[in-house]
VEXBAMI-125838 format. One record per residue: x, y, z of N, C-alpha, C, O in turn; residue in three letters. Coordinates in steps of 0.02 Angstrom, whole numbers, plus 50000, padded with zeros to 5 digits. Layout:
! residues N
XYZXYZXYZXYZala...
END
This chain:
! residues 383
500414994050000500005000050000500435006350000500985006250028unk500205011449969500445018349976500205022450014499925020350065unk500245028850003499825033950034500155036750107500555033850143unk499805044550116500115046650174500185043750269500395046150321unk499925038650251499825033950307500225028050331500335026350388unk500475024550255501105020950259501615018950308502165021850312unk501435013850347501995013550406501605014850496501855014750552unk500845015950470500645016150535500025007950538499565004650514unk500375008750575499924999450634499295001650687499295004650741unk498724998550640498104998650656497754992550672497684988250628unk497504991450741496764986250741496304987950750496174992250792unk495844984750708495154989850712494584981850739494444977550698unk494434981850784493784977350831493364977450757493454982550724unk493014973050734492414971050674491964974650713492074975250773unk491274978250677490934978950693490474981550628490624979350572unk489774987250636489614990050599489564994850587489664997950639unk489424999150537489265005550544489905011950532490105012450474unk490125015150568490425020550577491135018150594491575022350584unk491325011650620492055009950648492315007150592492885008950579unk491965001850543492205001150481492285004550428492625002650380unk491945010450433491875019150383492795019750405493255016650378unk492845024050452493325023050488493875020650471494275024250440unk494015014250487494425008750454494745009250392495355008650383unk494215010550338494275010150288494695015850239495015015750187unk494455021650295494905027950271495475026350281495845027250232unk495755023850336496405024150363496905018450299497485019150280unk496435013550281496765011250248496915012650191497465012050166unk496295015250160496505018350074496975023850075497235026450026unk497065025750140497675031050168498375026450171498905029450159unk498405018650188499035015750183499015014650231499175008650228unk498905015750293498955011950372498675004550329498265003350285unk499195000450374499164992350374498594992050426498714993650484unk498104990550412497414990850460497204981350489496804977950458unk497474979650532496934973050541496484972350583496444974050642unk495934968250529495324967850565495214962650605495104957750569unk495194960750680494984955750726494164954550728493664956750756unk494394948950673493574944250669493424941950715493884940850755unk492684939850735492424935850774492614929750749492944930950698unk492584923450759492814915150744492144913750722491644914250758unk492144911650651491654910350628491284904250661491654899550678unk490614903650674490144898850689489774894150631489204895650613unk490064889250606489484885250556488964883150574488624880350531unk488724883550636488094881350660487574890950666487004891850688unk487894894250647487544900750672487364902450604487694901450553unk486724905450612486624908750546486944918050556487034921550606unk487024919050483487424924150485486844929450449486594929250393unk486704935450522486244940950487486554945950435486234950350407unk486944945150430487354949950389487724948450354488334948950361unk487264944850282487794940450248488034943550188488264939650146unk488034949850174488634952350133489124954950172489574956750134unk489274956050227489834958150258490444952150242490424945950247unk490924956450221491324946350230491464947150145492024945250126unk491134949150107490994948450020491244953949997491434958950027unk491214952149919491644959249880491044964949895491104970349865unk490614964449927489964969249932490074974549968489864980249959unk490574971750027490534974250109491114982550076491614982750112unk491104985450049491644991450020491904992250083492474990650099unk491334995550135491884994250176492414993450208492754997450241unk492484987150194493064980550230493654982450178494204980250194unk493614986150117494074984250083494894986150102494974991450132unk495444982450089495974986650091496374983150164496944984650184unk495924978350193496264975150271496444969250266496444966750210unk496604966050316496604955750309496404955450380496334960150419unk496364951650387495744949550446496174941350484496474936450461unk496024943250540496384938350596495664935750625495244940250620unk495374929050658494744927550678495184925550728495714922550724unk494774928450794494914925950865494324926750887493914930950869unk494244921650935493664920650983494094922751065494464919751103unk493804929251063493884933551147493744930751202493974932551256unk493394926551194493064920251273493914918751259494264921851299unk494164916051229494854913351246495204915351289495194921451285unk495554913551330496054918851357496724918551322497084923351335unk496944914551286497584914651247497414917451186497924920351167unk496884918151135496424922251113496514930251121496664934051075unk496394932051183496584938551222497384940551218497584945651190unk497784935851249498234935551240498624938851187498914944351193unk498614934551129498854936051073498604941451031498894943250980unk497954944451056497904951551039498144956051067498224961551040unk498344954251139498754960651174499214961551135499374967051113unk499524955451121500334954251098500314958651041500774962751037unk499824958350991499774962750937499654969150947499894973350908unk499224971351006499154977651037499614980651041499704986351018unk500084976651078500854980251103501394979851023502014980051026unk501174979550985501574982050913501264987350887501614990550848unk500444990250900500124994050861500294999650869500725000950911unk499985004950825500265010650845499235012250879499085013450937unk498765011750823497975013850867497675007250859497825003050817unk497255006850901496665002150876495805007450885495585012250917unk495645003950847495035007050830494365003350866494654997850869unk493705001850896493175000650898492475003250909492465009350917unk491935000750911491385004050902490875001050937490295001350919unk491124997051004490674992751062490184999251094490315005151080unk489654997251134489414999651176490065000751237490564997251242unk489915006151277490425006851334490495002951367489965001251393unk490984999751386491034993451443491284987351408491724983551430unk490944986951349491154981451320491834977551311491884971751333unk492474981451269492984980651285493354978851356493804974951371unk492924984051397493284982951456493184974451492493664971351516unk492464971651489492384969351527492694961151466492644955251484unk492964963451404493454957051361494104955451394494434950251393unk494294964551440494924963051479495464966751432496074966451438unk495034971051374495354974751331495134980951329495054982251270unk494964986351365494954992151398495394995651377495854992551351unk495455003351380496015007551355496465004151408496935001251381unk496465003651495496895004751538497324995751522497924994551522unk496934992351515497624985051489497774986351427498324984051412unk497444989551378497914989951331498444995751324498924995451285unk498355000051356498845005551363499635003351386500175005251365unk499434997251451499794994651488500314991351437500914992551430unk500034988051415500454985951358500804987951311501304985351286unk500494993551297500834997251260500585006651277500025009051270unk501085009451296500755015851344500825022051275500615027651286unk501135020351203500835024451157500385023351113500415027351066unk499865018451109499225016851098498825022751110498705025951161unk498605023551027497885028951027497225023151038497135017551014unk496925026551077496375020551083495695024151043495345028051076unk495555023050989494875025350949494435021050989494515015151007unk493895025950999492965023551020492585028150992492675034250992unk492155024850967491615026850927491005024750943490895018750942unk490375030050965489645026550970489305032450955489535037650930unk488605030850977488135035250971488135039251019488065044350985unk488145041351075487825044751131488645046651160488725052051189unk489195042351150489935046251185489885039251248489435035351262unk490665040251280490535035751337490525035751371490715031251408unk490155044851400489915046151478489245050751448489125052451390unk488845052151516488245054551483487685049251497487665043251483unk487055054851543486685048251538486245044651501485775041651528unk486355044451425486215041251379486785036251328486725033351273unk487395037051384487715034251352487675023151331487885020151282unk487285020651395487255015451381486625012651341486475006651338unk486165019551300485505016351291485975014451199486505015751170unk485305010451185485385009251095485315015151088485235020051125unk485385013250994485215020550960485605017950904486075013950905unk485235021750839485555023650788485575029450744485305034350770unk485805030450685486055036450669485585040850680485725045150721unk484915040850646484315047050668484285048050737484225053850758unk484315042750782484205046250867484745048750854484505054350844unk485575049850840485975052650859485885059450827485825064750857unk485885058550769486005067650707485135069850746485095075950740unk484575067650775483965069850797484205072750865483845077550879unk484585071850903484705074650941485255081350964485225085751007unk485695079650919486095086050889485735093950861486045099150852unk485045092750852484795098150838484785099250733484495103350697unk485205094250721485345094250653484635090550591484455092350535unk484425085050636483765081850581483245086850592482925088750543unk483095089750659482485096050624482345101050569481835103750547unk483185101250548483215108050513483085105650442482945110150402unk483125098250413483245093150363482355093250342481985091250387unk482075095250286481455091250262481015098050242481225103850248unk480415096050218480125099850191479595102650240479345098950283unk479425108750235478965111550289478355109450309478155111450363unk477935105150269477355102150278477445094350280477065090250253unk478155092550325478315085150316478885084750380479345088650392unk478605076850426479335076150464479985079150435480085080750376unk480445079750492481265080350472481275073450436480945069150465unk481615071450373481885068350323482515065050359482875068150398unk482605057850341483125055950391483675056250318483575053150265unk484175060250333484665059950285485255053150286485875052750292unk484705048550278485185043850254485675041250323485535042950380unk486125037850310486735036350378487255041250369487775040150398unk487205045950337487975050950311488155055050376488725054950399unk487505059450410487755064150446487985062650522488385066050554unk487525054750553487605051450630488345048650615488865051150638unk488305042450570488565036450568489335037150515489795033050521unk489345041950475489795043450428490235048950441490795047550464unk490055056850427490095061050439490455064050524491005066450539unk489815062550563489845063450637490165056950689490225057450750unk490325051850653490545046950680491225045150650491755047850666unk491145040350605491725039350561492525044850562493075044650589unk492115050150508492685054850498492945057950559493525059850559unk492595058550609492745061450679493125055250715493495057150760unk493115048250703493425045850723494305044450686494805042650718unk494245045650628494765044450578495305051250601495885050750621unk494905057550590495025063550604495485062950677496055065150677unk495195059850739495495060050798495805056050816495915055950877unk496115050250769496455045150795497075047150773497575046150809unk497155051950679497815053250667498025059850711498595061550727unk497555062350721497775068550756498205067150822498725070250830unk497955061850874498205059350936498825055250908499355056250937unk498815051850867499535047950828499945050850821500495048550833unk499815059450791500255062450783500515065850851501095067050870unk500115066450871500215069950962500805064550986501265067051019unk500835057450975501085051951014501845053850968502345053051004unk501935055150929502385056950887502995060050935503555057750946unk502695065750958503065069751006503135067251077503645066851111unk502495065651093502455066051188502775059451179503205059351223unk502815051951136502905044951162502185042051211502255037951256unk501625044651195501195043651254500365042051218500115046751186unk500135038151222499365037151195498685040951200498875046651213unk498305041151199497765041951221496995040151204496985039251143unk496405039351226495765038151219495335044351177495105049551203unk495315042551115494925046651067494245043751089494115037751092unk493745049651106492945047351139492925050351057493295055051043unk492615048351021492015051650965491365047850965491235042050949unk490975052750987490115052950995489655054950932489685060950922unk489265051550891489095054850826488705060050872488485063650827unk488525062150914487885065550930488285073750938488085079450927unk488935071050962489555076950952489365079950889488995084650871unk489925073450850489945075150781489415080350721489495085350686unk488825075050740488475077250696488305085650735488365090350695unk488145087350798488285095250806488695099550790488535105450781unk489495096450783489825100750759489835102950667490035107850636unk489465095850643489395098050577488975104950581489115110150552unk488385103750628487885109750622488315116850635487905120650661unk489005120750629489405123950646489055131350651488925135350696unk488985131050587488925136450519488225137750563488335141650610unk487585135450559486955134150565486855137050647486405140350674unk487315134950666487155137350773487415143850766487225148050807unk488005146250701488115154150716487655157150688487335161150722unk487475156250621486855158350603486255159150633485895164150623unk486115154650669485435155250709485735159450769485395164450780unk486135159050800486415167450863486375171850810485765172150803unk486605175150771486635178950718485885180850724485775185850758unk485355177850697484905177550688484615178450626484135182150615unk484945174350580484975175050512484745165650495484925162150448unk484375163950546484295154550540483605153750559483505155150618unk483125152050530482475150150570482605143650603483095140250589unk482035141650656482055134950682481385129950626481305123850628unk480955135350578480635130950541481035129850460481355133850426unk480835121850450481015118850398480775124750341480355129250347unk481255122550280481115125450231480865133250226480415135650191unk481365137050281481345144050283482055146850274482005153050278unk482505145550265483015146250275483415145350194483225141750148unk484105150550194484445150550131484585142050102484485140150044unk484855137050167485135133450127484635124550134484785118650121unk484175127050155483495122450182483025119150111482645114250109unk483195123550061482565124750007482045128550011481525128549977unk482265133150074481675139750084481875143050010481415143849970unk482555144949991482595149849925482265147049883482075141249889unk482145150649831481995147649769482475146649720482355143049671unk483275150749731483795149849699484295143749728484815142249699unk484055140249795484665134049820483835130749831483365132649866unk483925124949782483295118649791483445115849742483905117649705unk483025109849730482955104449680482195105449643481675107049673unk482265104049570481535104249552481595098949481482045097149444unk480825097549487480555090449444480735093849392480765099949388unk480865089349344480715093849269480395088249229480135083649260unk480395088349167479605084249127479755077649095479415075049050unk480315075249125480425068849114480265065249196480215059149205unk480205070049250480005066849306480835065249354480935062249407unk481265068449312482165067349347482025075649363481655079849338unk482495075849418482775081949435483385084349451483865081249474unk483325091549432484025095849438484295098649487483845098449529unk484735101349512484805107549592484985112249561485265111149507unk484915117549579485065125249568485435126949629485255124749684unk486135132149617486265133149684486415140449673486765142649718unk486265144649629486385151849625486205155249691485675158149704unk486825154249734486645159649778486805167249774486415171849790unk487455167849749488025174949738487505178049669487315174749621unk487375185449683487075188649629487185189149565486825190249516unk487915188149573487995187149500487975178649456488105177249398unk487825175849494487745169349491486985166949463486855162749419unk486535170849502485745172949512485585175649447485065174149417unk486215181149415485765185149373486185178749294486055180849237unk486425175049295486635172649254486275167349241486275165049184unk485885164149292485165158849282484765161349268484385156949246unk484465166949263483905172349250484125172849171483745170949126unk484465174249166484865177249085484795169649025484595170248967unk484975164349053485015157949041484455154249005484405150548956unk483955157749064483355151249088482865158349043482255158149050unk483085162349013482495164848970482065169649035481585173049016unk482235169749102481625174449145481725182349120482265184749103unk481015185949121481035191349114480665194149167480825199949182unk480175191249202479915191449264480235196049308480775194549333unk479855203649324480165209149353480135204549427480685204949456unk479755201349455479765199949523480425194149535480575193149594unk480715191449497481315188349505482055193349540482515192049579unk481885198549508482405203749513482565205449589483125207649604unk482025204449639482355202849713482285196549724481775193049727unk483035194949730483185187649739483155188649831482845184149860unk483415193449870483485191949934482825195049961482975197150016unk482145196449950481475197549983481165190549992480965186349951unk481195190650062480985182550077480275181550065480015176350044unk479985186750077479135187450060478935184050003478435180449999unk479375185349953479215181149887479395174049869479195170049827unk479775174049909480315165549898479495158249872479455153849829unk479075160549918478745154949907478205154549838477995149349813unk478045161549816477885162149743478465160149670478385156649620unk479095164549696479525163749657479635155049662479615152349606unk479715151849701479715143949706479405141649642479705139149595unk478615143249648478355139949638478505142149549478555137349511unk478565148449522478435149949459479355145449431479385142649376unk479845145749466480425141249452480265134349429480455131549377unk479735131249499479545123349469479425123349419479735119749381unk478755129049389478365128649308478905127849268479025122349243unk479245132649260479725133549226480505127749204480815127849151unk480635123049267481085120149262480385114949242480295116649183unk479995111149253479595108349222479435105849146479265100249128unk479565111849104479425113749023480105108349005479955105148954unk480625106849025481155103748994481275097449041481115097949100unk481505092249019481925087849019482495088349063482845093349055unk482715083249117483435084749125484215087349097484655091349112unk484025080549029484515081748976484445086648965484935089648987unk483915091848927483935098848911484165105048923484405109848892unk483935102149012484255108249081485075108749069485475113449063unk485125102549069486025100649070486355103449020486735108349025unk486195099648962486515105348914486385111348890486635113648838unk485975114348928485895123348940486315124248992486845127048980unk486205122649047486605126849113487305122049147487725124649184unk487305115949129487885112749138488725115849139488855118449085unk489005115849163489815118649168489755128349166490265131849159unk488925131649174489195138049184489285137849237489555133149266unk488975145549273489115149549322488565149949374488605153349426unk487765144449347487445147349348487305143649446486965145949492unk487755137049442487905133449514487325127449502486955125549548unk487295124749438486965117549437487365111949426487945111649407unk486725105149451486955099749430486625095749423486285095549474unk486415090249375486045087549366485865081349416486235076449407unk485355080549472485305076349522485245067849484484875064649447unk485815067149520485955058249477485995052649520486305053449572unk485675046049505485475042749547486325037049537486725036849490unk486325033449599486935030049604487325026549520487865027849493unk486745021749497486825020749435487185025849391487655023549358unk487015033749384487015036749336487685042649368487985046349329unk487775042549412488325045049428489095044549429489495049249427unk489265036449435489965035849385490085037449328490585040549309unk489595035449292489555036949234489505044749222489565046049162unk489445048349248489475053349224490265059049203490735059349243unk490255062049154490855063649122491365064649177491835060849190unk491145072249219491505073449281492025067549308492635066549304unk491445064149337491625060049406492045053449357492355049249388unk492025053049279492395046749253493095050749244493605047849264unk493145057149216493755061249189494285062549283494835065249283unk493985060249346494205062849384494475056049425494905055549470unk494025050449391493975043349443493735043649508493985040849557unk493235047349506492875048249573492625040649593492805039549650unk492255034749566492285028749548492755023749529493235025149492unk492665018049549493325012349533492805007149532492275007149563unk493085002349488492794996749495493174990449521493674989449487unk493104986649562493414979549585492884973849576492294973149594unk493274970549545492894962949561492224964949542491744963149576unk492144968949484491364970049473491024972949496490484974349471unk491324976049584490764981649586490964988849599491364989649646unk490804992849574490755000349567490775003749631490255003549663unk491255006649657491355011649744491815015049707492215014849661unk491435019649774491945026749773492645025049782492845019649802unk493045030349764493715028949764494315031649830494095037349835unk494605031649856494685036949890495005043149891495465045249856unk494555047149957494625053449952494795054950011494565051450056unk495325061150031495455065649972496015063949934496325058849950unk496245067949874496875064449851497415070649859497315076649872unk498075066449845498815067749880499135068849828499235063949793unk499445075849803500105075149750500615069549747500795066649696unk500865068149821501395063549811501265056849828501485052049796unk500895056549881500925052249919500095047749917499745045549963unk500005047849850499295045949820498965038749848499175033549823unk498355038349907497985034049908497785027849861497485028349808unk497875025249874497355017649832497045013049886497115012349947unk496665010249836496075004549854496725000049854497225000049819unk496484995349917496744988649945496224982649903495754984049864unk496414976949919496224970549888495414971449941495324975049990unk494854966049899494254966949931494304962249988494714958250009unk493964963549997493814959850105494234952650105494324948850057unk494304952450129494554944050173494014941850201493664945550236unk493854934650189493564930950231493684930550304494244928850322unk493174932050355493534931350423494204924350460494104918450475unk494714927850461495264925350493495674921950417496064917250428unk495604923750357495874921550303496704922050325497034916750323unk497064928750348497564930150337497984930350413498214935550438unk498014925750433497944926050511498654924750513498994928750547unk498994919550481499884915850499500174922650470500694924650495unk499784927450402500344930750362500174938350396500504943150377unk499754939050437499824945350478500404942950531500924946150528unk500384939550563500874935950615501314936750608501634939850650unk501624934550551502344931550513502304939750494502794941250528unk502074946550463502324951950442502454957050513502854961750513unk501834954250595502214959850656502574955150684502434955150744unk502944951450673503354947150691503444942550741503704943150797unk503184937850714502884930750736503244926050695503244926250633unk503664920350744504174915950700503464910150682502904909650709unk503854905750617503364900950580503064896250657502484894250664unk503674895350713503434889850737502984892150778502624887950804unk502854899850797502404901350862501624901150819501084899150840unk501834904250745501054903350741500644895650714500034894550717unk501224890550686501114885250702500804881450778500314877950790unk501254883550809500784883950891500364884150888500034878950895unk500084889050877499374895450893498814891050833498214890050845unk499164888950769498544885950743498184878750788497654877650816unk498844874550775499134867850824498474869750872497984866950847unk498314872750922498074874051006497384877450957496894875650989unk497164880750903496454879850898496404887850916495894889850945unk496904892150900496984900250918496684902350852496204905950838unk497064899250821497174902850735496644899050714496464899250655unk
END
């Protein structure tokens, strides 16, 4: 592997969600990342049976060790790997680790410059820290899913991007190299807490100064960047696909006006909010009369701040994102590629997932483990 990461030693606990997001950065970054499988069960049925497959994107880019934690030599031999790492990563409920006997404070012990990544929903103090939850209770409680949806409709759950991705993940990726690098200097570890419920508030940055400001409503679809404007929204057009408009800057505004054929004196105040919801509506008519394709090759690559809204299918494919390789394909299936990219020290995609515990003697044998110990370790029913 390449990339600006190259040379740093990662274990990342299996799990779902936001710790494998996570993971995955670090690796298309070049950290040697291994993943500690659970020990597969042939008598168990498996709820999650693309994880494990070229499906899981994911997973991609790691090799995978299967240990069963009830073990205590099991335990063992993960400390042992502990004490070579530089972070390990997981995404248990609080307590969990601890009560495996793998806690920040024994694994620190072992190794006292260990970044210890944790990742959940709620953080791991707080008294909501031991309830469930997933991404909407978390970004719903940040204050961030109210502001999301249309005014005569619940908040819109945006997907897993802003709890589980965004507010979790990148905040965990974000604070593990940051403390790595800290260990750089001090020789000394520490416990990265990332809480999506954090996260996803601090995404809301912009939005909490705005609203002190008092330039932010608390109702949906009133607001500049909500789809209250009529110049930042999405609208149907007459094939039933839709476009976004994002002319916010006036001169941006008066170049979609110029474009789109308006002569409409009441367009001409773009910032009188009084009108936003007429002007809306005479925009829909209007983007309506054409086709996507049509829109596109009228307002495509100006000034005017569009883009044609494209569904997963139709978005590799599209000129941009093929001329840039925003997309890759492996083994047949189509993922993003990674981001961001590096003049020198350029990211790539790793090989697709490992079967759990596939690569178990040749992780061993690379943090240095002689043939006969992990012969042992298979021998005794470890490996």
């Amino acid at each position: 592997m390449t990339g600006p990461l190259k040379g740093l030693k990662v274990i990342e606990m299996v799990g779902i969600g936001p710790c494998p997001f996570a993971a995955m950065m670090l690796a298309d970054m070049g950290a040697d990342v291994i993943r500690i499988d659970r020990k597969p069960d042939p008598k168990a049925p498996n709820p999650y049976p693309m994880l494990g497959t070229k499906f899981d994107v994911m997973a991609r880019g790691r090799r995978s060790l299967a240990l069963d934690l009830k073990d205590p030599r099991a335990r063992q031999l993960l400390l042992d790997l502990i004490a070579r790492a530089d972070v390990l990563v997981e995404g248990f409920r609080p307590g969990v680790m601890e009560r495996l006997g793998l806690g920040p404070d024994a694994c620190m012990d072992r190794n006292p410059r260990l970044v210890y990544g944790r990742v959940t929903g709620w953080g791991q103090t707080g008294p909501l820290s031991q309830a469930a939850g997933h991404d909407l209770n978390y970004v719903a409680l940040s204050g961030m899913l109210h502001a999301v949806g249309r005014a005569d409709s619940p908040p819109a759950p945006p997907l897993n991007l802003v709890g589980d991705f965004g507010g979790g993940a990148m905040m965990l990726a974000f604070g593990v190299v940051c403390a790595a690098f800290e260990a750089k200097n001090s020789g000394r570890g520490q416990v990265v807490d990332a809480a999506m419920t954090d996260g996803a508030a601090l995404l809301g940055a912009m939005m909490y100064g705005l609203r002190a400001f008092g330039s932010w409503s608390d109702a949906r679809e009133a607001n500049l960047l909500d789809g209250g404007a009529p110049f930042y929204d999405c609208y149907a057009c007459a094939d039933g696909k839709f476009i976004s408009i994002g002319a916010i800057e006036p001169q941006f505004y008066a170049e979609l006006l110029s474009l789109v054929g308006v002569e409409d004196p009441q367009f001409g105040k773009q910032w009188r909010q009084a009108d936003w919801p007429e002007l809306k509506q005479k925009f829909a008519a209007l983007f309506a009369t054409r086709t996507r394709a049509e829109w596109s090759e009228l307002l495509e690559g100006t000034d005017v701040c569009f883009a044609p809204v494209l569904d997963m299918a139709e978005a590799p494919r599209h000129p941009h994102n093929a001329a840039r390789g925003t997309f890759v394909e492996r083994e047949g299936v189509t993922q993003p590629a990674p981001a961001p990219r590096f003049s020198r020290t350029q990211a790539e995609i790793g090989p697709p997932p490992s079967a759990p515990g596939q690569d178990g003697a040749a992780v061993l044998d690379d943090w240095g483990w002689s043939p006969a110990s992990v012969e042992a370790l298979r021998r005794a029913g470890v490996l």
